[in-house]
N, CA, C and O atoms as a Tripos MOL2 file, in Angstrom:
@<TRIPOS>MOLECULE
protein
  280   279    70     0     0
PROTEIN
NO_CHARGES

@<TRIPOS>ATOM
      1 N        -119.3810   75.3390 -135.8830 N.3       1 UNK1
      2 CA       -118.3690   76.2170 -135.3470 C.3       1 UNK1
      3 C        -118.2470   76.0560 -133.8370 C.2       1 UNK1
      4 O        -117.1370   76.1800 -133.3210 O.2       1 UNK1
      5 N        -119.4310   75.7590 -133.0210 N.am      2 UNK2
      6 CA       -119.0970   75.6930 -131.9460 C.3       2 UNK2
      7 C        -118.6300   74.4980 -131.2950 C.2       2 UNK2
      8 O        -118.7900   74.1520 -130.1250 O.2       2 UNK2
      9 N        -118.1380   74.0290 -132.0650 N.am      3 UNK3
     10 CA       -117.9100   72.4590 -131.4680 C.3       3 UNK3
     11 C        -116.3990   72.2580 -131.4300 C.2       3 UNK3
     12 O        -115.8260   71.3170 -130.8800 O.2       3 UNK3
     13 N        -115.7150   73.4730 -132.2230 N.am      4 UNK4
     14 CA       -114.4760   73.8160 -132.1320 C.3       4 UNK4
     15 C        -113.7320   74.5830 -130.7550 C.2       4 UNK4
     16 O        -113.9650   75.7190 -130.3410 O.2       4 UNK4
     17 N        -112.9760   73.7900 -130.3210 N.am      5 UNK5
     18 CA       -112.2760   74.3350 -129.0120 C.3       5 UNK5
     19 C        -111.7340   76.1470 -129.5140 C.2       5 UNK5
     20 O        -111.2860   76.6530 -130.5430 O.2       5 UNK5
     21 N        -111.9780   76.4900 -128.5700 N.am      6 UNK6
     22 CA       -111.7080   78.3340 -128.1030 C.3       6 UNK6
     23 C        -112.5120   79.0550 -127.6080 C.2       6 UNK6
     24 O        -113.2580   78.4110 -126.8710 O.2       6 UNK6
     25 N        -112.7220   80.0100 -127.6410 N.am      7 UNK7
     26 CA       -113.0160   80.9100 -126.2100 C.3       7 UNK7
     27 C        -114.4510   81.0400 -126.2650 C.2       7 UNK7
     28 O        -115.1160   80.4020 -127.0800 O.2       7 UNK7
     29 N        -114.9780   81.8740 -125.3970 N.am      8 UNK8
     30 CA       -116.5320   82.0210 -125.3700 C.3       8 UNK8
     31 C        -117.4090   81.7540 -126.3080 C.2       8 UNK8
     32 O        -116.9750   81.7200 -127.4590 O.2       8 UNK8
     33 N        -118.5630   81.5470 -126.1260 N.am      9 UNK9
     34 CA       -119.6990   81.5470 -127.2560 C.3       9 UNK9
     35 C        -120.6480   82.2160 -126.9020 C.2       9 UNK9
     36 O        -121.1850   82.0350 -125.8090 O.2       9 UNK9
     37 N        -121.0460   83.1290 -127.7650 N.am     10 UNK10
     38 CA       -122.1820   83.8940 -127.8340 C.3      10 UNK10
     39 C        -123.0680   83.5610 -128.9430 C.2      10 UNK10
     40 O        -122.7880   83.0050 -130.0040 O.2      10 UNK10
     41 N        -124.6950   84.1970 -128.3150 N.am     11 UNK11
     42 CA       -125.8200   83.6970 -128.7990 C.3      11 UNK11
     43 C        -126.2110   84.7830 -130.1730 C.2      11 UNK11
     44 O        -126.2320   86.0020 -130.0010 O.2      11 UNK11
     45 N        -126.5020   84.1620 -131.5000 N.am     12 UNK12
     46 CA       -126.1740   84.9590 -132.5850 C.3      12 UNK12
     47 C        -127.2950   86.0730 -132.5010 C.2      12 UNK12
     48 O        -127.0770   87.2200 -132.8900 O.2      12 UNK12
     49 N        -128.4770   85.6820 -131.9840 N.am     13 UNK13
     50 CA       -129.6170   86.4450 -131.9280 C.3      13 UNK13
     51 C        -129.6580   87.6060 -130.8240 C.2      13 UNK13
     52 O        -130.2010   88.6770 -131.0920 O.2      13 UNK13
     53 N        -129.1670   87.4050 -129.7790 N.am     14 UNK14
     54 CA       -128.9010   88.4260 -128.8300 C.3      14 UNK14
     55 C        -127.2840   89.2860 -128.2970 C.2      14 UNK14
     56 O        -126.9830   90.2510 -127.5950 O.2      14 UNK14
     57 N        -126.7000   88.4390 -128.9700 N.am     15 UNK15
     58 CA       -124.9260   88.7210 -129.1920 C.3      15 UNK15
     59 C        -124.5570   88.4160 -127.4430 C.2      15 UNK15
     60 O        -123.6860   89.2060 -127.0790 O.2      15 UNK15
     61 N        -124.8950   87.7170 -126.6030 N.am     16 UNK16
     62 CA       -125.0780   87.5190 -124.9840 C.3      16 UNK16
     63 C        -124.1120   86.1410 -125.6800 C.2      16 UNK16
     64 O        -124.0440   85.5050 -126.7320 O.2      16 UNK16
     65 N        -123.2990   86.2010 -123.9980 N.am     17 UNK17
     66 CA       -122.2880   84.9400 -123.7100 C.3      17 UNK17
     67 C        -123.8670   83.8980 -123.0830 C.2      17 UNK17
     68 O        -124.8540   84.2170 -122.4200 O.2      17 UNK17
     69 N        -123.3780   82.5130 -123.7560 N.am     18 UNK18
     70 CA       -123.9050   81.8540 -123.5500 C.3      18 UNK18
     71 C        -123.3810   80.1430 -122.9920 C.2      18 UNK18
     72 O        -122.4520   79.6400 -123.6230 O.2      18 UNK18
     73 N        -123.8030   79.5960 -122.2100 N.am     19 UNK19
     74 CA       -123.2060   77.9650 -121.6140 C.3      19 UNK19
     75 C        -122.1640   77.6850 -122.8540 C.2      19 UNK19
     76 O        -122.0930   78.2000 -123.9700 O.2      19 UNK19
     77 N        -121.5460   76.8760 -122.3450 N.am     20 UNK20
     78 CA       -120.7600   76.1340 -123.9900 C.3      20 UNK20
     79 C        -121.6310   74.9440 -124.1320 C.2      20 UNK20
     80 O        -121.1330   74.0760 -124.8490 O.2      20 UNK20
     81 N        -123.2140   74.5700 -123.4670 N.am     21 UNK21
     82 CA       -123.6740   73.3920 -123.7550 C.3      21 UNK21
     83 C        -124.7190   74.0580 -124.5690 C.2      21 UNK21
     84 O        -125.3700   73.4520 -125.4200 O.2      21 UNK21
     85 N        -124.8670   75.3090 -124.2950 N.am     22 UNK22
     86 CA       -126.1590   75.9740 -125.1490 C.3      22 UNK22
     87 C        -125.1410   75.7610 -126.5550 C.2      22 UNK22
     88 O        -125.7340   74.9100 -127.2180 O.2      22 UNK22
     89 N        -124.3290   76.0160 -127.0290 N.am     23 UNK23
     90 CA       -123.5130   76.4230 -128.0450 C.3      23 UNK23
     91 C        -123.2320   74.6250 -128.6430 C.2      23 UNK23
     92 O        -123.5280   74.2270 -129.7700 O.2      23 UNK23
     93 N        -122.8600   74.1270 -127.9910 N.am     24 UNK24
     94 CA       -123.2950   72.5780 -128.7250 C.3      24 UNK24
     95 C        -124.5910   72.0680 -129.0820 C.2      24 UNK24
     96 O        -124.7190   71.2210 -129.9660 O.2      24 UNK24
     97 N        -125.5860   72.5600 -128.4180 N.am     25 UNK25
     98 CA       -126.8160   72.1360 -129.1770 C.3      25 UNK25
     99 C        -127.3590   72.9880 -130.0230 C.2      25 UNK25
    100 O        -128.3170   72.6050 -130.6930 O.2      25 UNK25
    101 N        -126.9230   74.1450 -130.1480 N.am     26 UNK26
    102 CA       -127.4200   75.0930 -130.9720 C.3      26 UNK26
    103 C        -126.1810   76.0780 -131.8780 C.2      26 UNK26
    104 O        -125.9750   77.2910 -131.9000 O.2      26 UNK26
    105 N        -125.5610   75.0000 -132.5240 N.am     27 UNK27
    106 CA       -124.0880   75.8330 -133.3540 C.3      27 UNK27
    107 C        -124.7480   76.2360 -134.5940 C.2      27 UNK27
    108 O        -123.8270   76.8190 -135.1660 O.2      27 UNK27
    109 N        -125.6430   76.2870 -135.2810 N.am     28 UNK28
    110 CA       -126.1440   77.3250 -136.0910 C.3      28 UNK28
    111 C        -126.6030   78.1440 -135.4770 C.2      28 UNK28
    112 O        -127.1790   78.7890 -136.3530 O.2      28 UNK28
    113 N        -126.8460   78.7690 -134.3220 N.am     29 UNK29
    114 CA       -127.2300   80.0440 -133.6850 C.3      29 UNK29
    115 C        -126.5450   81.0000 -132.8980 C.2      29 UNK29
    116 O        -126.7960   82.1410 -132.5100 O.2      29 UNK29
    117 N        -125.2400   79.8900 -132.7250 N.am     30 UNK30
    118 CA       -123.8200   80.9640 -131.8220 C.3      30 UNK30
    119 C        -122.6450   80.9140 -132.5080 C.2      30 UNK30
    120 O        -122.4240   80.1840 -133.4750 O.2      30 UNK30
    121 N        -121.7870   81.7940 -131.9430 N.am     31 UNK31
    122 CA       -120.6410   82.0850 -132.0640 C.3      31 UNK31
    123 C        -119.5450   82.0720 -131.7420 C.2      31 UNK31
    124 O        -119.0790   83.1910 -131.5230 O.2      31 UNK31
    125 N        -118.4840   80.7360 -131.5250 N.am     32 UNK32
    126 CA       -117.4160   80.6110 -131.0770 C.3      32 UNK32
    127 C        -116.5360   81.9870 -131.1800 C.2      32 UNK32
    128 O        -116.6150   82.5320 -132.2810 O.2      32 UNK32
    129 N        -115.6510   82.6830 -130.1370 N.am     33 UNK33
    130 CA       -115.1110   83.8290 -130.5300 C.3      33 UNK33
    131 C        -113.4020   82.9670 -130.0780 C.2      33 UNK33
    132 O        -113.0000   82.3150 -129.1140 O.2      33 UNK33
    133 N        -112.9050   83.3590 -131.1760 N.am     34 UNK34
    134 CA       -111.1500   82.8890 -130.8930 C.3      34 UNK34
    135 C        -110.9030   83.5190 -129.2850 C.2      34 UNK34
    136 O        -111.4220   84.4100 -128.6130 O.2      34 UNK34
    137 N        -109.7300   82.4520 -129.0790 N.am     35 UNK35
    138 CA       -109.3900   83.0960 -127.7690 C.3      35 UNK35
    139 C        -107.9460   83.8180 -127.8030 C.2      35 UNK35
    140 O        -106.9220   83.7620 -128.4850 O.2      35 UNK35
    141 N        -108.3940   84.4680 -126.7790 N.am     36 UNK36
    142 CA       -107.0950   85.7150 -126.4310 C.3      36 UNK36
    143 C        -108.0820   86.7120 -127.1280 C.2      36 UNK36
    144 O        -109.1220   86.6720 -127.7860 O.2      36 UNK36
    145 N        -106.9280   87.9020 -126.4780 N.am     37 UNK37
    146 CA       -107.4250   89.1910 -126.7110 C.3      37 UNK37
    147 C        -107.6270   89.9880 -128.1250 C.2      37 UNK37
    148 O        -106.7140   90.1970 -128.9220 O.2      37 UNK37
    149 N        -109.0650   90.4170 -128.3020 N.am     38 UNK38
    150 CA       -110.0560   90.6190 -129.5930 C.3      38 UNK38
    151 C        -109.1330   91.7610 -129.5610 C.2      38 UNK38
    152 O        -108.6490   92.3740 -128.6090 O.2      38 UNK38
    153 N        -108.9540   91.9560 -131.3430 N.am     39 UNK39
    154 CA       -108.5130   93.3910 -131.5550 C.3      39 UNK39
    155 C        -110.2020   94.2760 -131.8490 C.2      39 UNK39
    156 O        -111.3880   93.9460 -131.8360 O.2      39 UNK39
    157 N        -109.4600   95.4430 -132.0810 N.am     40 UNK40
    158 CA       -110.0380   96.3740 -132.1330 C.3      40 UNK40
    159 C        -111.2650   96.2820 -133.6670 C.2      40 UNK40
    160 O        -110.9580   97.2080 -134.4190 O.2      40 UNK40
    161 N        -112.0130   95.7730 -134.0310 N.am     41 UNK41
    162 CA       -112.6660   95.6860 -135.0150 C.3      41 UNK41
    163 C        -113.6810   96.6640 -135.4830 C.2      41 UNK41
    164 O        -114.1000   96.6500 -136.6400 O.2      41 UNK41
    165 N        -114.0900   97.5430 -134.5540 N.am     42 UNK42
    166 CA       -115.0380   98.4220 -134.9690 C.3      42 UNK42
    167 C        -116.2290   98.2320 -135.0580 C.2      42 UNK42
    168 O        -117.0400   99.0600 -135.4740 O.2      42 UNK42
    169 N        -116.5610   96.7030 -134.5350 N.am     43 UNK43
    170 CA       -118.4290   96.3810 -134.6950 C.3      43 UNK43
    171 C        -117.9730   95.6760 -135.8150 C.2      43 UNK43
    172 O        -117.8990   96.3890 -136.8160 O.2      43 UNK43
    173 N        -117.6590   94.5630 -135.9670 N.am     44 UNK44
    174 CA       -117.6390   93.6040 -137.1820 C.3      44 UNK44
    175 C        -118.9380   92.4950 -137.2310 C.2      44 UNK44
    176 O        -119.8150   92.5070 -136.3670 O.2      44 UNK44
    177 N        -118.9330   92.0200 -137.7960 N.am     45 UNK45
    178 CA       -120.3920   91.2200 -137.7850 C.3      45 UNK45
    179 C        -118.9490   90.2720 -138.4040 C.2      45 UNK45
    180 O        -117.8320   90.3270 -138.9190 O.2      45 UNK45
    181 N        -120.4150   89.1150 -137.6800 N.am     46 UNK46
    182 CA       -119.7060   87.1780 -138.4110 C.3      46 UNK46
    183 C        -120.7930   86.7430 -138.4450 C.2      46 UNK46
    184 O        -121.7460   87.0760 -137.7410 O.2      46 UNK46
    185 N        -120.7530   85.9270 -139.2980 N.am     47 UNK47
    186 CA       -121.7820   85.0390 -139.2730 C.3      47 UNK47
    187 C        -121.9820   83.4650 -137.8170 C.2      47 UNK47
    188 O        -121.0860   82.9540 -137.1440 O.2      47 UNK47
    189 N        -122.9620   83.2580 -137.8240 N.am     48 UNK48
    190 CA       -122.7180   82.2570 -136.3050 C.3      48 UNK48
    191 C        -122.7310   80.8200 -137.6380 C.2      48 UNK48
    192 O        -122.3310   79.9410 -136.8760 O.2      48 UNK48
    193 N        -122.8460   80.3550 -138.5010 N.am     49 UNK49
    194 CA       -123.0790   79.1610 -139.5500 C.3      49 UNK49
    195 C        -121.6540   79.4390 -139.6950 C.2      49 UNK49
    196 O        -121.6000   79.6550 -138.4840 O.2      49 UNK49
    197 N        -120.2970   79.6550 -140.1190 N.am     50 UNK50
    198 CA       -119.3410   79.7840 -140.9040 C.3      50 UNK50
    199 C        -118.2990   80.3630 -139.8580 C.2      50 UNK50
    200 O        -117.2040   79.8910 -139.5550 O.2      50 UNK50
    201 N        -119.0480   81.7410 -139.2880 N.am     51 UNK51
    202 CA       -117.5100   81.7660 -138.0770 C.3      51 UNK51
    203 C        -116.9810   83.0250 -138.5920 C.2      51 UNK51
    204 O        -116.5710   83.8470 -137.7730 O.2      51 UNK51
    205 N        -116.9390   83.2620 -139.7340 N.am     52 UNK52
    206 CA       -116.3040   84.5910 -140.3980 C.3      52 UNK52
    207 C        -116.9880   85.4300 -140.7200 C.2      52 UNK52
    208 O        -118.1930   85.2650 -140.9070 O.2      52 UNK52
    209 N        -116.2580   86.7590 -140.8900 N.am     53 UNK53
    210 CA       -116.7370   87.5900 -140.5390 C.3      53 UNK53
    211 C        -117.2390   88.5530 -142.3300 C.2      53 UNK53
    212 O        -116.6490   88.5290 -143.4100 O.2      53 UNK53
    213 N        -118.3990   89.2060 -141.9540 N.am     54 UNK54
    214 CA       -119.5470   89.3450 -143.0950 C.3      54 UNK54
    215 C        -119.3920   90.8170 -142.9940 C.2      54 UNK54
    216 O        -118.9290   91.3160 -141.9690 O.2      54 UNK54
    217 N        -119.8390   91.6980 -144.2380 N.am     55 UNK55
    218 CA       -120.0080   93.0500 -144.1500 C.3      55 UNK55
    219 C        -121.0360   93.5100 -143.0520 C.2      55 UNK55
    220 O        -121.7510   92.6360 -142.5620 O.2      55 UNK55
    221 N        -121.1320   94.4430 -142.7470 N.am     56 UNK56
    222 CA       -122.0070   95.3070 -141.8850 C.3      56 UNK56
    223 C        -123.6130   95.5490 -142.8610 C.2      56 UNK56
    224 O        -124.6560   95.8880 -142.3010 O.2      56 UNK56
    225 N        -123.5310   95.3550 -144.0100 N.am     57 UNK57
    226 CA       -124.9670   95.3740 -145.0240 C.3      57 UNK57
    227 C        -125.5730   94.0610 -144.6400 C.2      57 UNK57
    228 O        -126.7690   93.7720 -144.6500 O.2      57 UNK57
    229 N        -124.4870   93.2600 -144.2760 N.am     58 UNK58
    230 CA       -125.2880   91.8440 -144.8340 C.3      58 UNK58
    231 C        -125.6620   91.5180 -143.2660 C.2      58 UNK58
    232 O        -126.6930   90.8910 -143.0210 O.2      58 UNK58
    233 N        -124.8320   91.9420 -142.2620 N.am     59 UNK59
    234 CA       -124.9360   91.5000 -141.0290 C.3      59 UNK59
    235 C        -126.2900   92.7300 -140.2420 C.2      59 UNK59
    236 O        -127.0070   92.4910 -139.2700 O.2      59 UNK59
    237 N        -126.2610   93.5070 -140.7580 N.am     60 UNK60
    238 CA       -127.5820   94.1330 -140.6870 C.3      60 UNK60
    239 C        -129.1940   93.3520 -141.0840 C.2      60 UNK60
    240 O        -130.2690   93.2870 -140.4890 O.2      60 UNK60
    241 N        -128.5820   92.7380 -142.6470 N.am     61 UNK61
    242 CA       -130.0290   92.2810 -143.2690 C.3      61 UNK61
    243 C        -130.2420   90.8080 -142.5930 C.2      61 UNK61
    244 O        -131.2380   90.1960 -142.9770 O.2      61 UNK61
    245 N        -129.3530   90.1450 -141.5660 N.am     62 UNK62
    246 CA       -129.0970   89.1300 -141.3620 C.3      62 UNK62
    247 C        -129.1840   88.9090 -139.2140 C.2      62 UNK62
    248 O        -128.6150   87.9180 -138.7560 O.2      62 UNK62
    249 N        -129.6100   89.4920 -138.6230 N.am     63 UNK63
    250 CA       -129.5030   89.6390 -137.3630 C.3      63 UNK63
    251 C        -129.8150   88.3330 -136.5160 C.2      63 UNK63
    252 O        -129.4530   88.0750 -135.3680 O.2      63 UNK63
    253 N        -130.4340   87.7280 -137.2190 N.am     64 UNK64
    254 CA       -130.6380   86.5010 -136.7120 C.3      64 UNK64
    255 C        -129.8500   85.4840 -136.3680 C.2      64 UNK64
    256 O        -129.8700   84.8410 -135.3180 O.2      64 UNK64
    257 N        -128.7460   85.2930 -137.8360 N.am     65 UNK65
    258 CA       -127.6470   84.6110 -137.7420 C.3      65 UNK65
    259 C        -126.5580   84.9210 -138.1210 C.2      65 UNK65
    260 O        -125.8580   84.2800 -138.9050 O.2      65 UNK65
    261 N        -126.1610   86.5220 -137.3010 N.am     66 UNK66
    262 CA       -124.8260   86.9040 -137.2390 C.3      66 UNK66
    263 C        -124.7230   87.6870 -136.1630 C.2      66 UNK66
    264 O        -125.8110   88.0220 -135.6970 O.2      66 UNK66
    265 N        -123.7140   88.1150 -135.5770 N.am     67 UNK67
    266 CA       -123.3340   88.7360 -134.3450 C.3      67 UNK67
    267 C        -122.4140   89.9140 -134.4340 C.2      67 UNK67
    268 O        -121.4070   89.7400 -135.1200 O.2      67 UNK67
    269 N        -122.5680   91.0290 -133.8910 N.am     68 UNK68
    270 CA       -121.9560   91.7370 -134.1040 C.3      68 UNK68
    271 C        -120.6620   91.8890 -132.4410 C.2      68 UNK68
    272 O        -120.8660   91.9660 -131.2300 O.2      68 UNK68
    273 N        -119.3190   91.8640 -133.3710 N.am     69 UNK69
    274 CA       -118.6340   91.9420 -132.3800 C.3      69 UNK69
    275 C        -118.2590   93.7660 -132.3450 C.2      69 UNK69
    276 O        -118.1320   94.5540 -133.2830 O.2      69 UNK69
    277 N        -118.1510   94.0010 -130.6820 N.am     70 UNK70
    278 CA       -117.8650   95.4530 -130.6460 C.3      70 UNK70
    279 C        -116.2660   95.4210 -129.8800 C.2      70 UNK70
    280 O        -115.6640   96.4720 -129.6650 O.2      70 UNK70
@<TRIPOS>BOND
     1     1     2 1
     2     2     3 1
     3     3     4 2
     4     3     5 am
     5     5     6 1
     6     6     7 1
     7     7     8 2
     8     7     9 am
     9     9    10 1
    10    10    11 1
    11    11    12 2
    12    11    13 am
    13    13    14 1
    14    14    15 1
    15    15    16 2
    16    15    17 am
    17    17    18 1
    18    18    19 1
    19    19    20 2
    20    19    21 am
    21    21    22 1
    22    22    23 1
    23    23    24 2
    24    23    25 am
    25    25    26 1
    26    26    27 1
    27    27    28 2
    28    27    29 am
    29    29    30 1
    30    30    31 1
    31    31    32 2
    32    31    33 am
    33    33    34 1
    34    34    35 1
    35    35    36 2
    36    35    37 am
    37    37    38 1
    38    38    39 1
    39    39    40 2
    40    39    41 am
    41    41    42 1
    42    42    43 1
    43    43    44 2
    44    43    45 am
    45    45    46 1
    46    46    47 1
    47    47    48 2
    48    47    49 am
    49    49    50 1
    50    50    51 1
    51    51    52 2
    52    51    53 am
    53    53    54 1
    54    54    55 1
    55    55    56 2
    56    55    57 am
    57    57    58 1
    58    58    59 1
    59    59    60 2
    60    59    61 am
    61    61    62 1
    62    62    63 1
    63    63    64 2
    64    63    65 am
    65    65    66 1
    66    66    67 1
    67    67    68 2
    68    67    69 am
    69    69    70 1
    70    70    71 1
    71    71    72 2
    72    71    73 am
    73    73    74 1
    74    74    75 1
    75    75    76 2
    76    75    77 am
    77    77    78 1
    78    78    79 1
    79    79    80 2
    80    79    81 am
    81    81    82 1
    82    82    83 1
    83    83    84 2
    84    83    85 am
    85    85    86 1
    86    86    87 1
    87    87    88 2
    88    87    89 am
    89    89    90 1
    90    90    91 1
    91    91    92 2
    92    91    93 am
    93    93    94 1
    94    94    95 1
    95    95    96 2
    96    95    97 am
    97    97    98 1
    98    98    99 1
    99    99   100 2
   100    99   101 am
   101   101   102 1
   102   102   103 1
   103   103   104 2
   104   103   105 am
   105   105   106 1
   106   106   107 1
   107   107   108 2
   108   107   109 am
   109   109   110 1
   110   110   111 1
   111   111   112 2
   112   111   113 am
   113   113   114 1
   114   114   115 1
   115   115   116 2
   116   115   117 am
   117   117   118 1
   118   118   119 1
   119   119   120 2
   120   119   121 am
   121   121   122 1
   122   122   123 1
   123   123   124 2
   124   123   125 am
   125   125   126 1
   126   126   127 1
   127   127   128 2
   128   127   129 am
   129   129   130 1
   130   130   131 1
   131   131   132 2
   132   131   133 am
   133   133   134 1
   134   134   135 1
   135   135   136 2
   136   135   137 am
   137   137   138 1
   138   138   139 1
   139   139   140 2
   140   139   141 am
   141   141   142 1
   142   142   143 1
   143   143   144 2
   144   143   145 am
   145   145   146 1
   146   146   147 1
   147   147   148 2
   148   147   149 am
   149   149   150 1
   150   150   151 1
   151   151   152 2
   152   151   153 am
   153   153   154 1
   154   154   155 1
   155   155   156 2
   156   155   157 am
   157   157   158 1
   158   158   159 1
   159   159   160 2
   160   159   161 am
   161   161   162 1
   162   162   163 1
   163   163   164 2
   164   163   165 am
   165   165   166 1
   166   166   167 1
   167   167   168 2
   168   167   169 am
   169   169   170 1
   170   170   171 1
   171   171   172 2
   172   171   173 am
   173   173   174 1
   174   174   175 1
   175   175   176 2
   176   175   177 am
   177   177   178 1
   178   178   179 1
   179   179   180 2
   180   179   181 am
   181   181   182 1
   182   182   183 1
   183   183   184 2
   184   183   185 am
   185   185   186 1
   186   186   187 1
   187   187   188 2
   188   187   189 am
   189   189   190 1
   190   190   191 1
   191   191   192 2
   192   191   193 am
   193   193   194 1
   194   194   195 1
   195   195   196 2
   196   195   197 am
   197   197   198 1
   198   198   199 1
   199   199   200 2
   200   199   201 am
   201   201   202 1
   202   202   203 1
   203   203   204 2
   204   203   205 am
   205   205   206 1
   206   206   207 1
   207   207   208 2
   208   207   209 am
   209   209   210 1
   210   210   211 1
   211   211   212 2
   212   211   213 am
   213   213   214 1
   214   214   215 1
   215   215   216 2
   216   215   217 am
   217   217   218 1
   218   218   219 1
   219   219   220 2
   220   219   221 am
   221   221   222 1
   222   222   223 1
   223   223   224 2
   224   223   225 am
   225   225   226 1
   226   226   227 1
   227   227   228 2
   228   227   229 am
   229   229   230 1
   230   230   231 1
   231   231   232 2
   232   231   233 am
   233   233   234 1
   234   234   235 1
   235   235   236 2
   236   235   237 am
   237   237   238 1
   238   238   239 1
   239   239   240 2
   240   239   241 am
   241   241   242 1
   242   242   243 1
   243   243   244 2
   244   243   245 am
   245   245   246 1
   246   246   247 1
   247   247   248 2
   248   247   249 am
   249   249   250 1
   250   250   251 1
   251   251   252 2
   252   251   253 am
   253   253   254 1
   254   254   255 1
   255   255   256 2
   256   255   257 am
   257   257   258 1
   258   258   259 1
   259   259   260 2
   260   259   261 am
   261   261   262 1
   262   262   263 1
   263   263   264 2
   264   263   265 am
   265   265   266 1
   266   266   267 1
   267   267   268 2
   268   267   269 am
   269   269   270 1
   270   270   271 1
   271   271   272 2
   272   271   273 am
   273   273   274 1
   274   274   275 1
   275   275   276 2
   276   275   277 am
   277   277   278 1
   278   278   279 1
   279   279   280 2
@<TRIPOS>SUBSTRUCTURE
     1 UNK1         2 RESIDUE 1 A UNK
     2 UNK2         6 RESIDUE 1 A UNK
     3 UNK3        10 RESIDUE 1 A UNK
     4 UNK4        14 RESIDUE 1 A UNK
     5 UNK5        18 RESIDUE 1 A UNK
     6 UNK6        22 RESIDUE 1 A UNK
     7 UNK7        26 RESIDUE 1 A UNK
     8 UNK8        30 RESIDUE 1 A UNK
     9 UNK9        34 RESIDUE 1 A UNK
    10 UNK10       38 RESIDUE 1 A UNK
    11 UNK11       42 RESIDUE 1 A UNK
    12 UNK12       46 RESIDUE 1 A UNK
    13 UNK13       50 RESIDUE 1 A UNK
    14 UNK14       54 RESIDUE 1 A UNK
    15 UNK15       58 RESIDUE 1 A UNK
    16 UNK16       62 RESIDUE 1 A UNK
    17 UNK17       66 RESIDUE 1 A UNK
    18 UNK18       70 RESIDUE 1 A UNK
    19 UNK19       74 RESIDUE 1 A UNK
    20 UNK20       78 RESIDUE 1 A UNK
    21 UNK21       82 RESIDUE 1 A UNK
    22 UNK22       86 RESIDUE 1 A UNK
    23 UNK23       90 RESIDUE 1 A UNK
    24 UNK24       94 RESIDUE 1 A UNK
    25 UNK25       98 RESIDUE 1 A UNK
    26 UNK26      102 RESIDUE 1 A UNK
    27 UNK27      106 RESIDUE 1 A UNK
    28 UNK28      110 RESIDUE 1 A UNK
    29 UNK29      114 RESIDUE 1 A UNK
    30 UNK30      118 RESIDUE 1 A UNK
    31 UNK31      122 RESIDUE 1 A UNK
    32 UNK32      126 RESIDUE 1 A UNK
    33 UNK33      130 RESIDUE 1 A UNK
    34 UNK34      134 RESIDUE 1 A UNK
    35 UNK35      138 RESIDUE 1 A UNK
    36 UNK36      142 RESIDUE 1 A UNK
    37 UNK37      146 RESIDUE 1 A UNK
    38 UNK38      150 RESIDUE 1 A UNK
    39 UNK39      154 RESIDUE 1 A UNK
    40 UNK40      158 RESIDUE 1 A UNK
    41 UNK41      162 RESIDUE 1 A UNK
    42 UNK42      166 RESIDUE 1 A UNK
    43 UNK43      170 RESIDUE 1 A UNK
    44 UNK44      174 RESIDUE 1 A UNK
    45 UNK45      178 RESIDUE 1 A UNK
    46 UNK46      182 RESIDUE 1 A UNK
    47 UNK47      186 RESIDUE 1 A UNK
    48 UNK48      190 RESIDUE 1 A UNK
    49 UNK49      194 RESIDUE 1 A UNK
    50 UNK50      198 RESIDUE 1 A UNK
    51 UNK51      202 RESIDUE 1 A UNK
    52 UNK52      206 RESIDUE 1 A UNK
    53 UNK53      210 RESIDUE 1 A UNK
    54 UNK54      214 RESIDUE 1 A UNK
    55 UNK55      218 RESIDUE 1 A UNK
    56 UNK56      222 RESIDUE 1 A UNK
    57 UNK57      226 RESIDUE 1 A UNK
    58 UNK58      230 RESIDUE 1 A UNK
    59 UNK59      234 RESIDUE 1 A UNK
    60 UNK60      238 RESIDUE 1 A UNK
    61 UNK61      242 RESIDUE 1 A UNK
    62 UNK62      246 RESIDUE 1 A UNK
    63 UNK63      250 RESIDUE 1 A UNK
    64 UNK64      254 RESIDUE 1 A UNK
    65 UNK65      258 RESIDUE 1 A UNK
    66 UNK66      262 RESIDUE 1 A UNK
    67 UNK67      266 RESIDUE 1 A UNK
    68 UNK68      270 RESIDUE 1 A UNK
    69 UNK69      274 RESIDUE 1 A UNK
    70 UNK70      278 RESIDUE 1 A UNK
């Protein structure tokens, strides 16, 4: 996912903006976020492996490799 052009990348384990070189060597652990302006989601979780976005059960049991967007 991160190897795909768009906006920031954050780190799946700490949900922190991270280099875009950290995010190429480590795209199972971050999160490309589309660019332009995030709607309103409510705390959605994604997964950082796939990019899309996962229930709040699973992104709970899963903190390691998902991110919660606020």
């Amino acid at each position: 996912m991160a190897g795909k052009s768009g906006g920031p990348t954050r780190s799946s384990s700490t949900g922190r903006y991270v280099p875009p070189g950290q995010g190429k060597s480590n795209p199972s652990g971050t999160v490309r976020e589309a660019p332009g302006k995030s709607g309103s989601t409510g705390g959605a979780y994604r997964s950082s492996s796939t990019g899309r976005f996962v229930t709040e059960k699973y992104g709970k049991q899963h903190p390691g490799t998902t991110t919660r967007e606020k």
